[in-house]
N, C-alpha and C positions, 0 to 999 in steps of 0.2 A: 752182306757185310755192312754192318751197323757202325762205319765211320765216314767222314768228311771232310775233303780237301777244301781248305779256303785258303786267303790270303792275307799277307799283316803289311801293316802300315809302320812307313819307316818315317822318324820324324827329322825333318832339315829345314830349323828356322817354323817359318809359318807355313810350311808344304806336309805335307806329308805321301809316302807315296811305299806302294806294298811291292813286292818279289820275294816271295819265296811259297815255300809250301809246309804248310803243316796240316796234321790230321789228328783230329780228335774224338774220343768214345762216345758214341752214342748214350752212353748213359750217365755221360758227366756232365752234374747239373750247370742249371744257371744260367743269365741270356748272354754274358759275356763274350764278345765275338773273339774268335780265337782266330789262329793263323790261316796259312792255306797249303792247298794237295796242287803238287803236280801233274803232272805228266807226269808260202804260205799261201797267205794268197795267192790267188796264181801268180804270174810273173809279175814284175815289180814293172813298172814305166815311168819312169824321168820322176821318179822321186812322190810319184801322185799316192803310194800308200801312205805318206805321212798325212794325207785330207782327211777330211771328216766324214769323205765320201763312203757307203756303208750301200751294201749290195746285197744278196741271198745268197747264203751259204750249200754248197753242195756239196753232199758227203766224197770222198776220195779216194783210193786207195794209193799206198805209198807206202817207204820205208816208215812214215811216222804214225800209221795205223796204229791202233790198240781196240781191245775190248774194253778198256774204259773209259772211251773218247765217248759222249753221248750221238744222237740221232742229230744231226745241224739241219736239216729240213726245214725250209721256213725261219731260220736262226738270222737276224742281221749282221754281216760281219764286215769289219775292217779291217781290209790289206795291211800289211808290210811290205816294207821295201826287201828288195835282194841282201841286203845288207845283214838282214836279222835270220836267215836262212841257217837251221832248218827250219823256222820258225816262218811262217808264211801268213796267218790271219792271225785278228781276234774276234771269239762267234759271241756273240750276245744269246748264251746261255750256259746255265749250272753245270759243271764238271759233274759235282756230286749231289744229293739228296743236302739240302740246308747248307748248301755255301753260301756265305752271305753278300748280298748286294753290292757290296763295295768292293771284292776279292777278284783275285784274278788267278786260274789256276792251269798249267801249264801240263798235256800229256799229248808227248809225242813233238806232232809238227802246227799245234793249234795253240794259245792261250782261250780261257772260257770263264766268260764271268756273266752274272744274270743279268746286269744293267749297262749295258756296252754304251748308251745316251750317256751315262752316270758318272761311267769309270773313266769314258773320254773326257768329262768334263774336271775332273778331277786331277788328270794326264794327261793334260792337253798335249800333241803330239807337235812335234818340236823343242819340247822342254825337257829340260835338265832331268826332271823327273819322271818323265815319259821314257826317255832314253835310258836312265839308268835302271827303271824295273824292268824293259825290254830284256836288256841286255842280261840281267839278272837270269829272267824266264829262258835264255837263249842258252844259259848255258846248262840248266837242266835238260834242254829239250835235245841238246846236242849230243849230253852222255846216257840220257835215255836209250836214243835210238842206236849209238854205240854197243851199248848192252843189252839190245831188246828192251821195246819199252813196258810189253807186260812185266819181264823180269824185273825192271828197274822198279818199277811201282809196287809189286809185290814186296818185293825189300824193303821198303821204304815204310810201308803199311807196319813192320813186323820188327824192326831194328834200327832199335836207336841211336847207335854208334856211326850205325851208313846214312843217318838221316844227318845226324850234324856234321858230317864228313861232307855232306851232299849241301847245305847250306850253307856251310862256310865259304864253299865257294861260288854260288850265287851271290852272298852278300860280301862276300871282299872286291867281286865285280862291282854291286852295286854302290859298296860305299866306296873305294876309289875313283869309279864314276863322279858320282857326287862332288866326291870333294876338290878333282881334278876342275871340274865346272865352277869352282867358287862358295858352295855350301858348305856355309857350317855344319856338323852332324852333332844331335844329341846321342851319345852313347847310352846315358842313362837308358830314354828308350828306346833306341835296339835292344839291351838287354832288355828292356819289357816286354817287347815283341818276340823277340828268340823264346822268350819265360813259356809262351805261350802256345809253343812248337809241342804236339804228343804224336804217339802215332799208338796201336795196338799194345804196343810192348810198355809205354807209359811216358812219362817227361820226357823231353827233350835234353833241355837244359835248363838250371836257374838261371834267374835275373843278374846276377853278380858274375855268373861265367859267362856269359853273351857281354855284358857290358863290358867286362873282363879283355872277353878277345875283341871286340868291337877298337876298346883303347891301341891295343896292340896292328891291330890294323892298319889306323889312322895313325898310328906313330912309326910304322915300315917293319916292324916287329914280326909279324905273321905275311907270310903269305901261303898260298897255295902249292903240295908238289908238285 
């Protein structure tokens, strides 16, 4: 399958910071980094998953198994607290074939991004925007494994109506996160970010309807059923 999950950056102020998933065709050009694909640690202890501390990842079996979780062998990963459950690590490696360095990409009960030094440094853990893309990826991983997570992913790869359905409420998590913490939020780009959501079947969304619902968000307008 000639596509890839990455991740998009949300911009708040001078932060920026990614949760969601999108996937884009293999044959569409350009170096443009585009969104990210979806979908812990073992048990949480007194809050020590929020450290920087970083361990070897061992593959697992559990409800949040999938066949498109990669091999984690030798992978660095960082715990989560119980809090973020079903969501349990994040491994320091590519979900997909060319997800980009900076992406974080959620299947099942793991997030998976290539530069776990990088993305920590980016999301430093404690932070406003650490918390809010968590939570973001927490609540993908949750209706994954609700629905089977191959199922969910298959869907997702294939339909565009269940992907913005599927994102809207990751990022109405994410941006009342935010803004609950004190962040201003640019709408402009989320809508540039959402722009940049595809999956097999084609766009996501435009730029003007992400922005569109982004306003409606932050204004109590929209929420989730």
């Amino acid at each position: 399958m000639k596509t890839w999950i990455g991740c998009l950056s949300l911009a708040a102020l001078a932060a920026s910071s990614a949760g969601c998933i999108e996937i884009r065709r293999a044959d569409e050009g350009g170096g443009q980094e585009h969104a990210r694909a979806e979908p812990a640690a073992r048990g949480d202890s007194g809050g020590g998953g929020d450290s920087q501390q970083q361990a070897q990842a061992d593959p697992k079996q559990s409800s949040g198994r999938s066949r498109y979780q990669p091999d984690e062998r030798g992978a660095k990963v960082h715990p989560l607290p119980a809090r973020y459950r079903p969501l349990t690590r994040i491994v320091g490696k590519a979900a997909f074939p060319f997800q980009s360095r900076t992406s974080i990409s959620t299947i099942g009960d793991a997030c998976y991004t290539p530069d776990l030094d990088g993305w920590l440094k980016k999301h430093p853990p404690g932070t406003p925007i650490f918390e809010a893309t968590i939570l973001h990826e927490q609540v993908h991983a949750k209706r994954q494994i609700a629905a089977g997570v191959d199922d969910w992913v298959d869907r997702y790869l294939h339909d565009r109506a269940f992907m913005w359905a599927e994102e809207q409420r990751g990022w109405y998590v994410q941006l009342t996160q935010l803004k609950r913490r004190g962040l201003r939020l640019d709408t402009a780009a989320v809508g540039r970010n959402l722009a940049k959501y595809s999956n097999l079947g084609g766009k996501m969304v435009d730029a003007a309807t992400g922005q569109a619902w982004a306003d409606d968000v932050l204004r109590g307008r929209w929420q989730p059923e």
